[in-house]
C-alpha positions as CSV (number, residue, x, y, z in Angstrom):
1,X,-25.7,0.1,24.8
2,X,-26.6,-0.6,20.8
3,X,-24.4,-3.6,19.6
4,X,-24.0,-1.5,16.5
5,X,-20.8,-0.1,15.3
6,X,-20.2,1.4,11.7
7,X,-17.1,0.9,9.3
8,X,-16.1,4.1,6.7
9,X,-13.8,3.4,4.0
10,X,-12.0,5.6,1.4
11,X,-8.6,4.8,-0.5
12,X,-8.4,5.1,-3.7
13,X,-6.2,8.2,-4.3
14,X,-2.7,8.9,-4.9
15,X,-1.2,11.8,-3.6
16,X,2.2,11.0,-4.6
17,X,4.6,8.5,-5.1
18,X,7.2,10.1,-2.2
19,X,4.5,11.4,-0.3
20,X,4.7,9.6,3.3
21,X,0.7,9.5,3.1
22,X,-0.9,6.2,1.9
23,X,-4.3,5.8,1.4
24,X,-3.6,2.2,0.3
25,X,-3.2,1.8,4.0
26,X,-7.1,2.2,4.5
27,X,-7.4,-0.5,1.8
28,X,-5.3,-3.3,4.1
29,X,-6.8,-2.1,7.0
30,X,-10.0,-3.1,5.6
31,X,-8.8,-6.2,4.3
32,X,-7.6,-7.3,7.7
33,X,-11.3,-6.3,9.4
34,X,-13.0,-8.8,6.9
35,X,-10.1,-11.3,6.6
36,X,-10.8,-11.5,10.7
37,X,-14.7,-11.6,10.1
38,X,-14.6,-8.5,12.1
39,X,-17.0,-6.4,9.1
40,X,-19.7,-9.1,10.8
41,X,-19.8,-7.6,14.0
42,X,-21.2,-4.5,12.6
43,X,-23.0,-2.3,10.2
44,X,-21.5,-1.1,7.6
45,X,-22.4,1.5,5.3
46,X,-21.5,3.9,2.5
47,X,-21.9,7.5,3.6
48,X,-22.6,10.1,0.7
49,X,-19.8,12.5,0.2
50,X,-19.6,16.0,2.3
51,X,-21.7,18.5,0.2
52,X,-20.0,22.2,0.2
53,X,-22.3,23.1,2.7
54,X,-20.8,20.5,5.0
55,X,-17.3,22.0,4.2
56,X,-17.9,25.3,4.7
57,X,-19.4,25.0,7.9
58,X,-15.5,25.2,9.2
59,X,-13.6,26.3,6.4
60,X,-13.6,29.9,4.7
61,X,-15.6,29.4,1.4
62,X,-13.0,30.8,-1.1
63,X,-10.7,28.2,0.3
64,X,-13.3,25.7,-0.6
65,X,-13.8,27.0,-3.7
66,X,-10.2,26.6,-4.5
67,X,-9.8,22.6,-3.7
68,X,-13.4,22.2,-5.6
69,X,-11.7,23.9,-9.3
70,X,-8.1,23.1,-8.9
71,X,-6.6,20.3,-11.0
72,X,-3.0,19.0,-11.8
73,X,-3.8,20.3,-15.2
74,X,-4.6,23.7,-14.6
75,X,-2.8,24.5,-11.2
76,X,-0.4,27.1,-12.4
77,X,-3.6,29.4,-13.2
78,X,-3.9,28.9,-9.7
79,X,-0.6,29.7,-8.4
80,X,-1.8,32.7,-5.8
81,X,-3.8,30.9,-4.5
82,X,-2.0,27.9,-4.1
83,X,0.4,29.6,-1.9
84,X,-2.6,31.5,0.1
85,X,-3.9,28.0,1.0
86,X,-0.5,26.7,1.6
87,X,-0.8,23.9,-0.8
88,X,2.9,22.4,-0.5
89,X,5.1,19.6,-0.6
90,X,2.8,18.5,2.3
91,X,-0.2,19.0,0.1
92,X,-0.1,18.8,-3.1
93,X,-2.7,19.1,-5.8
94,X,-3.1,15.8,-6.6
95,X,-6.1,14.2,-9.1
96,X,-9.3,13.6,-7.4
97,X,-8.6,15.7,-4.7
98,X,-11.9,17.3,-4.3
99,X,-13.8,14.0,-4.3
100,X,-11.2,12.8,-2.0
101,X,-11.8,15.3,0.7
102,X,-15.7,15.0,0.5
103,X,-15.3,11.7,1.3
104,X,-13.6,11.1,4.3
105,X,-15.1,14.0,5.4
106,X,-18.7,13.3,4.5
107,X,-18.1,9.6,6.5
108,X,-17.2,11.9,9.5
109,X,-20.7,13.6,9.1
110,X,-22.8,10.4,8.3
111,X,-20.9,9.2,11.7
112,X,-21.6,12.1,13.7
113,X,-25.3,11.8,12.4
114,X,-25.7,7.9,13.4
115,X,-24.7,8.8,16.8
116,X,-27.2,11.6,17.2
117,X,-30.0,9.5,15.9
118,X,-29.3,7.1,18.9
119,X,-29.0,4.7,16.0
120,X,-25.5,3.2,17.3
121,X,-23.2,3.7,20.2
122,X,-20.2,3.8,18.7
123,X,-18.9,4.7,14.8
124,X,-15.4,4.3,13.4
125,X,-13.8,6.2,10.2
126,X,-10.6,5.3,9.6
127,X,-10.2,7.4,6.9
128,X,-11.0,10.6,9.2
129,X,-9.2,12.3,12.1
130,X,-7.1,14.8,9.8
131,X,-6.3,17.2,12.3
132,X,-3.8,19.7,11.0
133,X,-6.5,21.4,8.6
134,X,-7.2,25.2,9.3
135,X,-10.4,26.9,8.4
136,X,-8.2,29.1,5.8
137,X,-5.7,26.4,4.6
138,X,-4.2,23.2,4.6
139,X,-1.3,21.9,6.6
140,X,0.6,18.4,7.1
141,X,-1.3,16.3,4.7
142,X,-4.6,17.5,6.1
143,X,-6.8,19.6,3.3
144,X,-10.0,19.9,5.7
145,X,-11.4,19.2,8.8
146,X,-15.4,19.0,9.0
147,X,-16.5,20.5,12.7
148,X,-19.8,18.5,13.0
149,X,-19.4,19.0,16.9
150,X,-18.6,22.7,16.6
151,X,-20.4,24.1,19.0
152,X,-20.1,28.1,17.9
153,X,-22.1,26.5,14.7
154,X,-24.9,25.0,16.9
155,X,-25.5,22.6,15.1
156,X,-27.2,19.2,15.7
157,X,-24.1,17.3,17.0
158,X,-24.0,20.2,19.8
159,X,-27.3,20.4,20.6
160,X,-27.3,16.1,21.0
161,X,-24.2,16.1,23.0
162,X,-23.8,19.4,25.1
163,X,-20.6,18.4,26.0
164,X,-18.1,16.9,24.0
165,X,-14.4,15.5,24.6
166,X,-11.9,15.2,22.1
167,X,-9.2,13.0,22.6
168,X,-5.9,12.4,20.1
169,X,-3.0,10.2,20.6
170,X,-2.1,10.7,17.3
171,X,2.4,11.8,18.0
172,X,1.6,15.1,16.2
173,X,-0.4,18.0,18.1
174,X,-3.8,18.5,16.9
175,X,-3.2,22.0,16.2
176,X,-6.0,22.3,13.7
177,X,-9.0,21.2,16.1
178,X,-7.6,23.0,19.4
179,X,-7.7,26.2,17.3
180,X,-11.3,25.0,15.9
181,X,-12.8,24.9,19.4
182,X,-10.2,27.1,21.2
183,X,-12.9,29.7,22.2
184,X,-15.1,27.4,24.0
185,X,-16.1,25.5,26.9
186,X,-18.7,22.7,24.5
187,X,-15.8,20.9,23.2
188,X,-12.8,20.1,25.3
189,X,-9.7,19.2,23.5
190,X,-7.0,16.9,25.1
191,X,-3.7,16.3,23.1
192,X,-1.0,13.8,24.2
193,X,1.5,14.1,21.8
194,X,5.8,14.4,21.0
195,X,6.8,18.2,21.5
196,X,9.9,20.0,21.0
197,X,10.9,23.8,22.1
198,X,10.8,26.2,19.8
199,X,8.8,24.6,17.3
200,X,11.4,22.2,16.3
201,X,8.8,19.1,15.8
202,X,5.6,19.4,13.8
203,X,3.7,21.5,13.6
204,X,5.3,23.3,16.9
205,X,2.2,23.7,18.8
206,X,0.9,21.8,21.8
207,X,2.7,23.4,24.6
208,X,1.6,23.2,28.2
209,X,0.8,27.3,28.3
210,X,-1.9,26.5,25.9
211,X,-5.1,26.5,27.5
212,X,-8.0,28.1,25.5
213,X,-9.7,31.6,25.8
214,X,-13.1,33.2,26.3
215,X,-15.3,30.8,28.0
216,X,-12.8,27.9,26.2
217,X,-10.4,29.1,28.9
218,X,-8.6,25.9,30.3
219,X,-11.0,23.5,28.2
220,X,-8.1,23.0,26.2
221,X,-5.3,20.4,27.7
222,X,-2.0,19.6,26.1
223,X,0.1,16.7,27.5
224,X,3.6,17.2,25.6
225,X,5.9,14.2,25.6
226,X,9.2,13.6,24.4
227,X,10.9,10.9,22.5
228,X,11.2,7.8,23.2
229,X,7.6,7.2,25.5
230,X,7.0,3.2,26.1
231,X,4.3,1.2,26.9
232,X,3.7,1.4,30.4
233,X,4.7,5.1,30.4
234,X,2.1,5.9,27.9
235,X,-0.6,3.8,29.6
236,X,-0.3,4.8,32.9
237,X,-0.2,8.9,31.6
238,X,-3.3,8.7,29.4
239,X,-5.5,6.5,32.3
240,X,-4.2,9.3,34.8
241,X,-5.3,11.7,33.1
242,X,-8.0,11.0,30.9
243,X,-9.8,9.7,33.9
244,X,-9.4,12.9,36.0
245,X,-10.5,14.5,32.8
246,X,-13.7,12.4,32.3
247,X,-14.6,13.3,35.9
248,X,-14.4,17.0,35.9
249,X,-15.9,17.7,32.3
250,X,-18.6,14.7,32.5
251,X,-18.9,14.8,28.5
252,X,-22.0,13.5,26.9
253,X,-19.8,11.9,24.2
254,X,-16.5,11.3,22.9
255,X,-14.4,11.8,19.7
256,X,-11.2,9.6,19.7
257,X,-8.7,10.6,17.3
258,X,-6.1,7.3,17.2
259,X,-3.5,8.3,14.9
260,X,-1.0,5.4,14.5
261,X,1.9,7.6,13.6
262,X,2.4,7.0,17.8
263,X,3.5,3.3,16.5
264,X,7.6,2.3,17.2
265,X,8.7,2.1,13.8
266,X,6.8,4.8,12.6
267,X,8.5,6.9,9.8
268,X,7.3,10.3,10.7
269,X,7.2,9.1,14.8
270,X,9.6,9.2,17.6
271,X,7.9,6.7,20.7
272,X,8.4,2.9,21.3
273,X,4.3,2.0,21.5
274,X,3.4,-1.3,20.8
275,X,0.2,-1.9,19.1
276,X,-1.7,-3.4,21.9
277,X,-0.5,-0.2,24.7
278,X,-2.3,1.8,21.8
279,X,-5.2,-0.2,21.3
280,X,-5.3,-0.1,25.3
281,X,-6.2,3.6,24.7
282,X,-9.0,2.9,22.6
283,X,-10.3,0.4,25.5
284,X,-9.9,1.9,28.5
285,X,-12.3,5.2,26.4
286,X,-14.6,2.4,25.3
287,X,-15.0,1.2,28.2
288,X,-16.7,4.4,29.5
289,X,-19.7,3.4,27.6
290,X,-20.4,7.0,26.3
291,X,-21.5,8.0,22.5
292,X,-18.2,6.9,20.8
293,X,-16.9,8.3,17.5
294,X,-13.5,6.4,16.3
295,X,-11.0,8.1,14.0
296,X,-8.0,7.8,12.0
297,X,-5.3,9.9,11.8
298,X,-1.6,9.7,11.1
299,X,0.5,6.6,10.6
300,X,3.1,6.1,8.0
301,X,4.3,2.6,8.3
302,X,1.4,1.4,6.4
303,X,1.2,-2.8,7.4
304,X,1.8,-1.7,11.0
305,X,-0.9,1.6,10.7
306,X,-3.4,-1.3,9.4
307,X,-2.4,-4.1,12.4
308,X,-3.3,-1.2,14.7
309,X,-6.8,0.1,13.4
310,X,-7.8,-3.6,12.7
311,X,-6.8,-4.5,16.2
312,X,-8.8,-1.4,17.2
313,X,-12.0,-2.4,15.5
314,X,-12.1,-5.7,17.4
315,X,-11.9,-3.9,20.8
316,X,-14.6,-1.9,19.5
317,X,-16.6,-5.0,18.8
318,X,-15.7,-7.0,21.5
319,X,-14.2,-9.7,19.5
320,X,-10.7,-11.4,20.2
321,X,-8.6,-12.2,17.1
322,X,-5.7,-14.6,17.0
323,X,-2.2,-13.4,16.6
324,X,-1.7,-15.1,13.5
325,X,-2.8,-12.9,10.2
326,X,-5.4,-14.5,8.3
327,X,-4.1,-16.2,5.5
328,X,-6.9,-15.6,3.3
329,X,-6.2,-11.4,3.5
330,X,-5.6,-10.2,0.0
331,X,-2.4,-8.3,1.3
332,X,-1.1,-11.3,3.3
333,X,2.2,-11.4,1.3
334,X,2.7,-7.5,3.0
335,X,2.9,-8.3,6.0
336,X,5.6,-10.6,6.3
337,X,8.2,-12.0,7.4
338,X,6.5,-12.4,10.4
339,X,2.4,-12.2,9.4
340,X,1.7,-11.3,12.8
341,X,-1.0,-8.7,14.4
342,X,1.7,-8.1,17.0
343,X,5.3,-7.6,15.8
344,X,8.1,-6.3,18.1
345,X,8.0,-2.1,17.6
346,X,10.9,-1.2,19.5
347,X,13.4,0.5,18.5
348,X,16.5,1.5,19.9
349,X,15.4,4.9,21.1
350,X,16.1,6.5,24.6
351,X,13.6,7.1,26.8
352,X,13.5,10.7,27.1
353,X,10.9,11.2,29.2
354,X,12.2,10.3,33.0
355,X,9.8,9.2,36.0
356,X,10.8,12.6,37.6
357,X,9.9,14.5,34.5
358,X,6.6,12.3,33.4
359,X,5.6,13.0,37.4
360,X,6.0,16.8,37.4
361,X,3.7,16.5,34.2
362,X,1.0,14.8,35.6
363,X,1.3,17.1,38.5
364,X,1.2,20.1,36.3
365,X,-1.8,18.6,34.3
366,X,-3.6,17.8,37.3
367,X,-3.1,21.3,38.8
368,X,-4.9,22.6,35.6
369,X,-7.6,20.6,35.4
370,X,-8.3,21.3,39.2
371,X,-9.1,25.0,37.5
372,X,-12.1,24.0,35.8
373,X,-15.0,24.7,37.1
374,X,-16.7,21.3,36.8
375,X,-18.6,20.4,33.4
376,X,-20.0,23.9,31.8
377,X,-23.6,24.6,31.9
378,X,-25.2,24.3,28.8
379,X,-28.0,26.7,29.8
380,X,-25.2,29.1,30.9
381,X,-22.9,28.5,28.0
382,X,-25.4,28.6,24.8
383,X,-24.2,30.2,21.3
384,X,-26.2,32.8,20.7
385,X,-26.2,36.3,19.4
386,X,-26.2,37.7,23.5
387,X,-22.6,36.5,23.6
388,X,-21.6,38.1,20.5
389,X,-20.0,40.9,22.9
390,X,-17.9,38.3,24.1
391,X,-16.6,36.7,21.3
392,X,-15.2,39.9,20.0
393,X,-14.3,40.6,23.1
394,X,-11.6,37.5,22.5
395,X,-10.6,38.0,19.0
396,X,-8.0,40.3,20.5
397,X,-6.8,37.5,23.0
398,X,-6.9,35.1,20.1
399,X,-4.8,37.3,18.0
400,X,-2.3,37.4,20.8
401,X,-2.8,33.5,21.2
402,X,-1.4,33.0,17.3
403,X,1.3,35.3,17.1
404,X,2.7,36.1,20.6
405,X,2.5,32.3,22.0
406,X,3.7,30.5,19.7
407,X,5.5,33.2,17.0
408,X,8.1,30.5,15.8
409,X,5.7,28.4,14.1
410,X,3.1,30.7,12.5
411,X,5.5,30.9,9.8
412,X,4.4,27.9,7.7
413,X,6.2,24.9,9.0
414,X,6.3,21.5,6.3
415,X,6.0,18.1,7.9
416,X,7.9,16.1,4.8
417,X,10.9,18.2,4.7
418,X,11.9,18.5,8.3
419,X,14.5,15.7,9.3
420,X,13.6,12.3,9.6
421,X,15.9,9.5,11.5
422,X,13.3,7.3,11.9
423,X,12.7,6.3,8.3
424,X,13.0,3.0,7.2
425,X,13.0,2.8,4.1
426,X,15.0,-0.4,3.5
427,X,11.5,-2.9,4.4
428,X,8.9,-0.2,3.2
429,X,5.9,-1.4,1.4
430,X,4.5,1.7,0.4
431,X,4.1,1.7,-3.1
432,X,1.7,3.5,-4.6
433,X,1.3,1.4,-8.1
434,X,-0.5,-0.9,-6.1
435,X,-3.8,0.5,-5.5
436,X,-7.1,-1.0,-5.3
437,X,-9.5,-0.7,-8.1
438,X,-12.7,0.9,-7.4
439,X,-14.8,-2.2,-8.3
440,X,-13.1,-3.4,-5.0
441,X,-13.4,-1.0,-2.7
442,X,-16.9,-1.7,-1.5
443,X,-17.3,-5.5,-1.5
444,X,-18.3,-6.4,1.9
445,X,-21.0,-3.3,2.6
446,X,-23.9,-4.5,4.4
447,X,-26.1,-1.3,4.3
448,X,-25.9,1.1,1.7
449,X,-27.4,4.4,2.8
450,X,-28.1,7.4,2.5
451,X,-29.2,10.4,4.5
């Protein structure tokens, strides 16, 4: 394969001063992949921003609309609104918010474009993986999600790759994608993440009765876990069952969401994960040597969400680093006391999730995956307007999907209000006065390009 891999950045926003989101945590991740030499390895470029186009692909264009006009100056005009697009706590109006979702987004669609082109094997955007977004509305810090692989669209990602797999390990459900491709068999979703009854942890979705509909029945896969999950727990769950996974859908390529927020320690989290059993995720999918596309995600303890994704990035470029961090990072002084890429994650938190009950789970998630088919027929399973019958056919089982299967949580649920005990906030370093200057954020490109 290409020894190519692709670096997108974007940080400098503030959404709030006691919002739990950094994106100063992009700006030490990146420090971290240059302090380790690690930007050498690969190509980096400057995508261009998502054009509205690009966003409305997914999302509804009066919601688009909305983020493109709104402002901290003039939001009250836009009150109705506000609360029809569920702008909250969660997500706020904030300055620059526009530009800010065009970016990230638009790296997401100069990635998916670089792996289309066979022009690299594998692309990474940190700053992507937002997964909570809903064509109609925000939700948990996420203002928009860009389908480039949605295959109702057709478009060019789809055609490349008939079949694509999406995998997140972020410790939230990725509600907003499974309900993006819930309707069909060209992109199968797979979700391991913390999930409570009754909707009692965010955003209450992700159960094991969730499975798709239409011809997306059972290409969705939900692998609830409970507080608590370890390091050889974790492991030995995702091998199991990604690998069965790999085998029966045989996708063409695969979209890795690797949301830190999985981390011990994590303020918004719940499991005992050390860095490296995540990064041993991001291997073991690498290692598959299929079309790879790398995102971010979650992750709220913002020296340990960077440790992570740098560690990550040298997996994906086959580069060992040293424990040590490089003295000559510009956030060195952030990461102490300790100034290690490995510090101890632990915390005191019970296993939940027994050998008996992680073994009827596996059984249960093997027993559904033994349903499919084997990988869908492209020929068989083309968008087009002779399955428009069909799709309306589903809207009324997708109807039933939203507010029969999971009623309790259709009512907007918040992510920052709900209780936290895992927050630290004693040894946080998340302080938003601190953020880079623009003149800074590009320095080490190698290619800028466009498309």
């Amino acid at each position: 394969m290409k020894n190519s891999r692709n670096l997108l950045r974007s940080e400098n926003y503030n959404i709030g001063v006691q919002h739990p989101m950094k994106p100063l945590r992009l700006s030490y991740t990146n420090d971290l992949v240059c302090a380790y030499r690690l930007h050498e390895k690969m190509r980096v470029f400057c995508p261009p921003k998502a054009t509205d186009h690009d966003l409305m692909e997914f999302h509804i264009p009066s919601y688009i609309t909305f983020l493109k006009n709104v402002t901290p100056e003039n939001s009250e005009q836009y009150s109705f609104d506000a609360d029809r697009f569920n702008i909250s706590e969660d997500c706020p109006i904030f300055r620059g918010l526009y530009d800010f979702c065009q970016i990230y987004a638009g790296a997401s669609v100069a990635a998916a474009l670089r792996l289309t082109s066979e022009d690299t094997d594998i692309c990474i955007n940190w700053s992507g993986g937002l997964h909570h977004a809903k064509h109609n509305e925000a939700s948990g810090f996420c203002f928009d999600y860009v389908s480039q692989y949605n295959a109702r669209s057709n478009n060019h990602f789809s055609r490349v790759f008939p079949r694509v797999l999406y995998i997140d390990i972020d410790i939230h459900h990725g509600d907003g994608v499974q309900e993006a491709f819930y309707e069909t068999d060209r992109c199968m979703t797979v979700s391991f993440h913390k999930y409570k009854e009754n909707g009692k942890y965010f955003p209450g979705t992700g159960g094991l009765g969730e499975i798709g509909i239409g011809l997306g029945k059972r290409y969705c896969l939900n692998v609830p876990l409970k507080d608590g999950m370890d390091d050889e727990s974790y492991i030995a769950l995702f091998k199991d069952v990604i690998s069965d996974v790999k085998d029966r859908y045989q996708p063409n390529v695969v979209v890795l969401q690797s949301g830190a927020d999985s981390l011990g320690k994590d303020k918004l989290g719940g499991f005992n994960l050390s860095i490296k059993a995540h990064g041993e995720c991001v291997r073991f999918v690498k290692n598959w040597q299929i079309p790879l596309l790398v995102l971010g995600g979650g992750g709220y303890k913002i020296e340990n969400v960077a440790r992570c994704w740098a560690y990550e990035t040298s997996i994906l470029v086959d580069t060992e680093v040293p424990e040590a961090l490089p003295k000559n990072a510009q956030f060195y002084n952030f990461f102490g006391p300790d100034y290690s890429l490995h510090p101890p994650l632990v915390r005191r938190i019970e296993n939940l999730n027994t050998k008996a009950d992680l073994q009827k789970l596996s059984q249960q998630v093997h027993e559904r995956l033994r349903l499919l088919d084997g990988a869908p027929s492209v020929q068989l399973h083309e968008f087009s307007k002779d399955l428009q019958d069909l799709w309306e056919e589903s809207e009324e089982e997708m109807r039933d999907y939203q507010e029969d299967a999971i009623p309790d949580i259709r009512p907007r649920r918040r992510l920052m209000l709900g209780e936290n005990e895992f927050y630290d906030r004693g040894s946080d370093h998340d302080n938003d006065d601190q953020l880079v200057d623009e003149d800074q954020t590009m320095d080490y490109v190698v290619d800028n390009e466009s498309y």
